[in-house]
N, C-alpha and C positions, 0 to 999 in steps of 0.2 A: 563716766563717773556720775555720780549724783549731785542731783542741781545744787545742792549746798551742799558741798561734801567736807568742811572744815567746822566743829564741834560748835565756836564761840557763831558763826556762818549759820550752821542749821537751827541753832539755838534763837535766835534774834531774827531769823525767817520766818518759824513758826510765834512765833509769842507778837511779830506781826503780820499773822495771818498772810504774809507773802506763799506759806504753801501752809499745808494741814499736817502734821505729824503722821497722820492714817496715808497720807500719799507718801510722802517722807522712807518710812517703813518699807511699805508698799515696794517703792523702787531699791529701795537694798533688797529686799526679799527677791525679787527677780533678777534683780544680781548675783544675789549669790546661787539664784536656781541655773542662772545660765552661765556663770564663770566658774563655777564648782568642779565641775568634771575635767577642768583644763588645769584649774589651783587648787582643790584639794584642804582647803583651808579651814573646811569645819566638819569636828564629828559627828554635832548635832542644832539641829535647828528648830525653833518652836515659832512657827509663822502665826498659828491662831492668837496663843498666847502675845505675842508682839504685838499684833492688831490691837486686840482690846487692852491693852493696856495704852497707840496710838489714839485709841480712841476713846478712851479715860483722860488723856491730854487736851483732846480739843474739846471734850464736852465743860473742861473747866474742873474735873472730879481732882484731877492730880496737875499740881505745880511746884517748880521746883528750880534751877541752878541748870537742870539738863534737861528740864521738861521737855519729852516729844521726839530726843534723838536718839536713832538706832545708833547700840555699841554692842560688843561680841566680846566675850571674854573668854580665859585660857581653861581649859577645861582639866584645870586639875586645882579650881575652886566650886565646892560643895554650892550646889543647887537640889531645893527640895523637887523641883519639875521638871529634871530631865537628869539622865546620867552622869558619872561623873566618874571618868575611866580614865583621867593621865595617860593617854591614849596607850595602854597595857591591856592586855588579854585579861590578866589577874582581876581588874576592875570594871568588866567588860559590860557587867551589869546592874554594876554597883547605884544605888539609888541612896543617895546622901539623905540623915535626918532632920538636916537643919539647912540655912543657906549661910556662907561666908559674910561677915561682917565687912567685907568690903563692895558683896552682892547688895546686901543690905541696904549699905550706904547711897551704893549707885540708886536702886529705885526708889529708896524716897527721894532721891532730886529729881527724881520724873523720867533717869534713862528707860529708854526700851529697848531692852535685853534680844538680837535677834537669833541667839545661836554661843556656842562651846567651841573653842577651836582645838585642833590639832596641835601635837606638840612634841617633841621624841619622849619618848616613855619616862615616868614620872619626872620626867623634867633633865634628864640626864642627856645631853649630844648638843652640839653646836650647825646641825644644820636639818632638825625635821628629820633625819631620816632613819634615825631611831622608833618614831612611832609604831606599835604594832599594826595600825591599822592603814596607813597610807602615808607616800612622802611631798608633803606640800610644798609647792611649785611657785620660784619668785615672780610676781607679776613684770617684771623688766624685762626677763628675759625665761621662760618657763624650763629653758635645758637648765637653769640654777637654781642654786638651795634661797630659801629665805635667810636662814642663818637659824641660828635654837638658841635656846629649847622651847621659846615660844615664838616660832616661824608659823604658826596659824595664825595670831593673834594680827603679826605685821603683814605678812602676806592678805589675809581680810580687811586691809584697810587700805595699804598699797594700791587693792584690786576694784577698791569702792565700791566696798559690801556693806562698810557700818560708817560713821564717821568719827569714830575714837575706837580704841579695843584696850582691853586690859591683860597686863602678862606677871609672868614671875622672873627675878635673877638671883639668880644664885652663886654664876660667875661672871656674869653676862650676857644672860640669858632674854635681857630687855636690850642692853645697848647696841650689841651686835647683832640681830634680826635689824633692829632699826637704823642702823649703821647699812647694810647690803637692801634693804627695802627703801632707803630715800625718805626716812622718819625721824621724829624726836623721841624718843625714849628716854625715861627715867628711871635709873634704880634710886630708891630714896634712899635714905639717912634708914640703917637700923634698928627699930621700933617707932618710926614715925608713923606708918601703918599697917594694922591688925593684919597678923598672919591667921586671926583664928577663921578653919574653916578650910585653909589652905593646905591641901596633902602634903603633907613635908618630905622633903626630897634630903637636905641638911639645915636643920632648925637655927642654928647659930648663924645662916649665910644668907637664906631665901630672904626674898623681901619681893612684894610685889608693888607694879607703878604702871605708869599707864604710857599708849602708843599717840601720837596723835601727829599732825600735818605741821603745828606750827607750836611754839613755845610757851605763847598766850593759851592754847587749847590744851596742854598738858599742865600750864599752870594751873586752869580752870578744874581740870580734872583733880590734879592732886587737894586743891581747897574741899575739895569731896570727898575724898576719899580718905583724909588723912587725919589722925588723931586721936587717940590712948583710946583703950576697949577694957573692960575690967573682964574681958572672956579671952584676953591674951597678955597673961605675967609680962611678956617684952616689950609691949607698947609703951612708948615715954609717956609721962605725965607734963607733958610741955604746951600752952596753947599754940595753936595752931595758927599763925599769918596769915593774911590773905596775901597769896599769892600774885592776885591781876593789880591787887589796888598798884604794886609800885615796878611791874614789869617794863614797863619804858621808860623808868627812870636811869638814864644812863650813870655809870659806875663812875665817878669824879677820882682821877688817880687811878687808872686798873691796873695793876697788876700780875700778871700771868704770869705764872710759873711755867718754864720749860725741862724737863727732866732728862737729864742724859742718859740715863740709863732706856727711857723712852725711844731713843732715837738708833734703834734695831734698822740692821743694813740685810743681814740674813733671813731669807721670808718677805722681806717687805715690797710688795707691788711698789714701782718706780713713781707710778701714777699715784698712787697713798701718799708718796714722798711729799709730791709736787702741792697737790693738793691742801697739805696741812702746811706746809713755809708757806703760801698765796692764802691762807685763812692768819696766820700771824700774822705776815703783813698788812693785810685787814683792819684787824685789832691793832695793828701800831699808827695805820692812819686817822681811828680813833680816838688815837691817843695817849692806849695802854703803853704800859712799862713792861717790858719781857726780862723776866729774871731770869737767871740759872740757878735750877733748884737740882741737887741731889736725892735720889729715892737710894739708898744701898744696898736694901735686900731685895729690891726688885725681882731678879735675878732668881730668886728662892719662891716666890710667890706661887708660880706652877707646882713649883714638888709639894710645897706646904699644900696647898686648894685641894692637889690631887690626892691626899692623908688625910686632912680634915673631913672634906665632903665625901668620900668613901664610909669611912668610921661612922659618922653619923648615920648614913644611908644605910650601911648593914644594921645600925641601932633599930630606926626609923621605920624599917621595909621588913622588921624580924614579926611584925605582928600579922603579915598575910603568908597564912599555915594552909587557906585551906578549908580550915575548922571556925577560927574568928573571923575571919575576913577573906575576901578575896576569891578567885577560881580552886572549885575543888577537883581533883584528875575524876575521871568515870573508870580510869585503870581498874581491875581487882589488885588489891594491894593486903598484903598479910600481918601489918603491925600500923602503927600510929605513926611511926619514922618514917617509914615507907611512903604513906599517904602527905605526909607532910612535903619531901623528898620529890615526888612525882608531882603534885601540885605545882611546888614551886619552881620544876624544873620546865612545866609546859605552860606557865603562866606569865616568867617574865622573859625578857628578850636579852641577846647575849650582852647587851652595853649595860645592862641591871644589872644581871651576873657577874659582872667583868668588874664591876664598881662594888658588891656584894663581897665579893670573896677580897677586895685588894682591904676593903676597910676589915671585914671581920680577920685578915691575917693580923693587920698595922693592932686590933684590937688582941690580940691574942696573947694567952702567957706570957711574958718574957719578951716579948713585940712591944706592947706599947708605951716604953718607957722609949724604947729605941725608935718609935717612929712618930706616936699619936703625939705622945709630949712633946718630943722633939719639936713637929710643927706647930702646937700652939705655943712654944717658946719663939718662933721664927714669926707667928702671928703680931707677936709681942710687938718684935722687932721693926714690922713691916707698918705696924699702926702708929709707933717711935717716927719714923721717916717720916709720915706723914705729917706728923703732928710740928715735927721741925721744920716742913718744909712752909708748913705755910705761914711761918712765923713771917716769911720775908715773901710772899705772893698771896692773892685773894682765892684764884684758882689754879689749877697744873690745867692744862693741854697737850692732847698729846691726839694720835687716828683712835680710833674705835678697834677698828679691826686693820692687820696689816695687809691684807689683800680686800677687792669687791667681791663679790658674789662668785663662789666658786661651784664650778659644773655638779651635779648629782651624780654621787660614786667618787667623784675624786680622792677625797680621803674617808672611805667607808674601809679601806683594806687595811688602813696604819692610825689606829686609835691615838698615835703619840702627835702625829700630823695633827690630827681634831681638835686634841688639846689646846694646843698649840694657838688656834684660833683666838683663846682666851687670853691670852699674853697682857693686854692693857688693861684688860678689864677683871681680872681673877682679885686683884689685889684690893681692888673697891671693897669688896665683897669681904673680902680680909679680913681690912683695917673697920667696916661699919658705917663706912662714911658716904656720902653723895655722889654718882656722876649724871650725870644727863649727854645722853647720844645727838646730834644734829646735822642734816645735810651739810658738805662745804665744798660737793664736787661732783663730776660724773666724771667715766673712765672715756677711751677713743673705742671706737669701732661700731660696727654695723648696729649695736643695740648697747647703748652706752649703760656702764650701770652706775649706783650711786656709791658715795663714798662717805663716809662721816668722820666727822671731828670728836672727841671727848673733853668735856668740862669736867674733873674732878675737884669737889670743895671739902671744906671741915665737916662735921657732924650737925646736922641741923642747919646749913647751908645752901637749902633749896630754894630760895629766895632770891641772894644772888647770884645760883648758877643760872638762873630762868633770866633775871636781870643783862648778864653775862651772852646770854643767849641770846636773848633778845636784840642787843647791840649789833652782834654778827646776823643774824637773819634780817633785821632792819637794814642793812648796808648791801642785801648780796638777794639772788631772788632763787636759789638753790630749789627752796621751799616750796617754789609756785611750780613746779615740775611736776606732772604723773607720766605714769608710763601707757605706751600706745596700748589698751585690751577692750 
């Protein structure tokens, strides 16, 4: 790993000259030149670039909140110096005009940017292996998926390439990579922070947040990256907390919500089981209060997620023809259709496709009273629960994901399997509201893998789910774990 490989760790290293940022770099950079070929975890890398702006850090030119530390982001956020391919063929060489307003944010706090990662194609699969370009390998154990659809982003950090990385979720796409990679991940509260710049996969859902080792270092990140943009209509106009000032201030009265409808016995690794009753009672030697809360459309979350984020997606992805955007065929082709047609058909991969045609049917004629609406009426319902539930808890608890890290190819042949994966975490996404992912286990056997807990809170509850988090990772040392590479 690298000598300081935790964000708040390499941050207060360099700023006391305990190492130089330009070493700092340096050693992710040859990390990730000699772990690459094993994990697969970025599409693109700008080593020169990194330096000098390492060494804009130490000369005193650039300071900042992240002065001097390498992080890696998901690359299907717009950078004007390097590509920017949601790892699809379609965008293979696509060169962004602007950078992401959350790229943005990261370097004026002084991050240095080392690299783009890997991710299944515009963001759609729950284990990497979607991407057209390569399938990124969990560093626990390299026969397993990272998880998705930003399995670069965790897998590069896991593997101590960067010491934070930034991703997207849309259904899960943060908590569940960081859930199977032995991470904390955040999907935040919906408009807390700037989608602008962000390829849109489904606009109402995506929200991006950051990977990190411990709960203080994703706190750190999100007081960065978070807060209204007038270059994105969805960003709330709400100030921004500081997140670290009140992170260790333990929760007086907690109360945790438990969800029955959560406590799925079909799918669920035994060891997921184990792991999250031994993380409750945790939190009740704490202190907390364990409620039983009802969610009641739980149960509907996956059919609704898989209507909505389709629909959008076919809205979303209808503008690479070809002609505007994206990969054109070199086919000879005899009409406009045709070329449109052929493009699009050598340009995205079958899980685009697959999500393509399921939204523009749900969209169509006489369809989408019967299906689109349907599910945002079932959206309704699902954000209702929520909003009940937490009249009598602070936060719900529940796994992240119901099984660890499952083998490459296991479920590539049964897309409904895939989905599947999403079960705790679809509904987040839903309803708009907060979850944060966090170690609370590892599995048995010859190469153990990790397991995560889920915090889900109210809307603009990032605060104290971090707080929440913080409690359990203070009590348990899950966090202080890397894996042998």
């Amino acid at each position: 790993m690298l000598a300081h490989d935790t964000l708040l760790g390499a941050r207060d290293a360099i700023r006391a000259k305990k190492i130089s940022s330009t070493d700092l770099t340096r050693q992710a950079l040859q990390r990730i030149e000699q772990l690459e070929p094993s994990i697969l975890a970025f599409n693109s890398t700008m080593p020169e670039r990194a330096l000098a702006q390492a060494k804009a850090v130490d000369e005193g030119k650039v300071t900042g909140p992240l002065a001097g530390v390498p992080i890696a982001i998901k690359d299907n956020l717009c950078t004007t110096y390097s590509t920017t391919t949601c790892s699809s063929k379609m965008l293979e060489n696509f060169q962004a005009p602007y950078d992401a307003t959350v790229v943005k944010k990261l370097e004026a706090a002084g991050a240095v940017i080392v690299g783009k990662t890997n991710l299944d194609e515009f963001a759609m699969g729950s284990s990497t292996e979607n991407s057209a370009f390569k399938t990124t390998k969990n560093p626990w154990d390299t026969s397993r998926v990272p998880g998705g659809s930003s399995g670069g982003s965790a897998a590069a950090l896991a593997a101590g390439m960067c010491c934070a990385s930034i991703g997207s979720d849309t259904g899960g796409s943060i908590r569940q990579p960081a859930s199977l990679c032995g991470l904390v991940g955040l999907k935040p509260t919906y408009g807390r922070v700037s989608r602008y710049g962000l390829v849109a996969f489904a606009s109402s859902l995506d929200q991006i947040g950051p990977f990190t080792w411990t709960v203080a270092d994703n706190a750190l990140l999100m007081n960065v990256i978070s807060g209204t943009d007038p270059k994105d209509s969805t960003s709330f106009p709400s100030p921004v907390p500081d997140y670290l000032a009140t992170i260790d201030q333990p929760i007086k009265g907690l109360r945790i919500g438990i969800a029955k409808e959560f406590n799925l016995t079909e799918g669920m690794d035994p060891q997921v089981t184990a792991s999250i009753s031994e993380a409750i009672n945790v939190y009740k030697k704490l202190g907390a209060t364990i409620v039983d809360v009802s969610l009641p459309h739980t149960e509907y979350g996956i059919a609704a997620y898989y209507v909505i984020a389709p629909c959008e997606a076919s809205s979303n992805l209808a503008r690479y023809d070809g002609v505007h955007f994206g990969h054109r065929t070199k086919e000879p082709v005899k009409d406009i259709v045709e070329l449109f047609s052929k493009s699009r058909g050598e340009g995205f991969g079958d899980e685009v496709k697959r999500r393509i045609m399921i939204g523009t049917y749900a969209l169509s004629k006489g369809y989408g009273e019967k299906y689109y609406v349907q599910a945002l009426k079932m959206r309704t319902l699902i954000k209702k629960d929520f909003d009940d539930a937490f009249k009598s808890c602070d936060v719900i608890l529940s796994p992240t994901s119901p099984t660890p890290a499952f083998k490459a190819g296991e479920k590539t042949g049964d897309p409904l399997q895939m989905y599947l994966c999403d079960v705790f975490t679809v509904t987040c996404n839903i309803a708009g509201i907060a979850g944060l992912s966090l170690p609370c286990g590892f599995s048995t056997g010859d190469k153990p893998l990790p397991i995560g807990l889920q915090l889900l809170g109210p809307t603009f509850s990032e605060e104290t789910l971090f707080r929440v988090g913080r409690m359990y990772e203070a009590a348990t040392d899950w966090h202080t774990r890397r894996p042998k590479i």
